[in-house]
C-alpha positions as a Markdown table, in Angstrom:
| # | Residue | x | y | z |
|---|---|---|---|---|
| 1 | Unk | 0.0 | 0.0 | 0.0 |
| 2 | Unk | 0.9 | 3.3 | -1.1 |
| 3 | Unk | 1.3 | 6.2 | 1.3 |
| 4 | Unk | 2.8 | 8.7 | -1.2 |
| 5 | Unk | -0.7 | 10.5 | -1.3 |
| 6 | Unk | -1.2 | 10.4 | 2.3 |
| 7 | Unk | -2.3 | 14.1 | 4.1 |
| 8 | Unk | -1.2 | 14.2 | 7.4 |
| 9 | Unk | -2.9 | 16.3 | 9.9 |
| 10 | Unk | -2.5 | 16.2 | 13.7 |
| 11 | Unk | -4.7 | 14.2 | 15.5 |
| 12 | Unk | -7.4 | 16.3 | 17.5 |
| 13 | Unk | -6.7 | 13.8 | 20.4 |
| 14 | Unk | -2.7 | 14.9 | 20.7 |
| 15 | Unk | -1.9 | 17.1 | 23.4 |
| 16 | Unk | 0.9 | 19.7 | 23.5 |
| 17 | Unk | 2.3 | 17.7 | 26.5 |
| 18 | Unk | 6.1 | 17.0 | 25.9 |
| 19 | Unk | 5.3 | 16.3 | 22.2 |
| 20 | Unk | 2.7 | 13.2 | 22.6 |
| 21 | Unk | 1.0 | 13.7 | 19.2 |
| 22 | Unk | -0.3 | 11.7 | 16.7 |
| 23 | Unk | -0.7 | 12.2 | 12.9 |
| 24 | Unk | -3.4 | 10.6 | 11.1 |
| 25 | Unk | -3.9 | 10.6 | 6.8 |
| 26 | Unk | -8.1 | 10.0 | 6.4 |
| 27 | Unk | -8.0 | 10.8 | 2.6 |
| 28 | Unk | -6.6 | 7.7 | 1.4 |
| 29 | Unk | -9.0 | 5.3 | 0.0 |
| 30 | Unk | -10.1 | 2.7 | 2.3 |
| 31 | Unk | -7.4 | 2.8 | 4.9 |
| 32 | Unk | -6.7 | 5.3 | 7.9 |
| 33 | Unk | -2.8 | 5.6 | 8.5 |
| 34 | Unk | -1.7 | 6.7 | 11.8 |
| 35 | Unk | 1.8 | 7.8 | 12.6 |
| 36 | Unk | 4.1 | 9.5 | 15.3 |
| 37 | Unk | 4.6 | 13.0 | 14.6 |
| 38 | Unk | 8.1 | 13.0 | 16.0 |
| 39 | Unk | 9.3 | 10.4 | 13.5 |
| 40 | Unk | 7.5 | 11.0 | 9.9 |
| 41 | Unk | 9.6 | 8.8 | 8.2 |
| 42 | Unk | 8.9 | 6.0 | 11.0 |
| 43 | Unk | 6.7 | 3.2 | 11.1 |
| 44 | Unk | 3.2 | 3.4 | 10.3 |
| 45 | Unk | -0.3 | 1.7 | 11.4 |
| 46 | Unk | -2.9 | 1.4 | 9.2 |
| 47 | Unk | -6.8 | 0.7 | 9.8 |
| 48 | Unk | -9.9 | 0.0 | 7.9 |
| 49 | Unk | -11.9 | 3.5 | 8.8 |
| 50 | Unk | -14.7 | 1.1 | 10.6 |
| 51 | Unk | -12.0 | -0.1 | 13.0 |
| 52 | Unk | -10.3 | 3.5 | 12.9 |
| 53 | Unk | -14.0 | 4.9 | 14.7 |
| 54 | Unk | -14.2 | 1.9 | 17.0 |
| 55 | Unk | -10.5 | 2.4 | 18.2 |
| 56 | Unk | -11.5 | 6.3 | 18.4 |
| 57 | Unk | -14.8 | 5.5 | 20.3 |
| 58 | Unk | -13.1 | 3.4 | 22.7 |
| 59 | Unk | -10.4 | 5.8 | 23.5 |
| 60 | Unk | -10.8 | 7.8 | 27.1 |
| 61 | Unk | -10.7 | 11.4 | 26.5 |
| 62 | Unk | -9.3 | 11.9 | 29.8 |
């Protein structure tokens, strides 16, 4: 899978806490890719945008 395409935008769930943040790229077709913002050329996960929400529903806010 391709992740050339891939717009990255800070997740809303990232705080400004010591540099905890999370990228995520929604605009691919089919896939959500998630990455650490503090190593862009690092590893990525990727998620089928069904499991994406549940993962996101599940998560504490606090």
């Amino acid at each position: 899978m391709g992740l050339t395409h891939a717009t990255w935008r800070k997740s809303s769930r990232s705080t400004n806490n010591g540099g905890a943040c999370v990228e995520v790229a929604d605009n691919l077709p089919g896939v959500v890719a998630v990455r650490d913002s503090k190593d862009p050329t690092g590893p990525v996960l990727t998620f089928t945008p069904a499991s994406w929400r549940a993962f996101v529903a599940a998560t504490p806010t606090d």
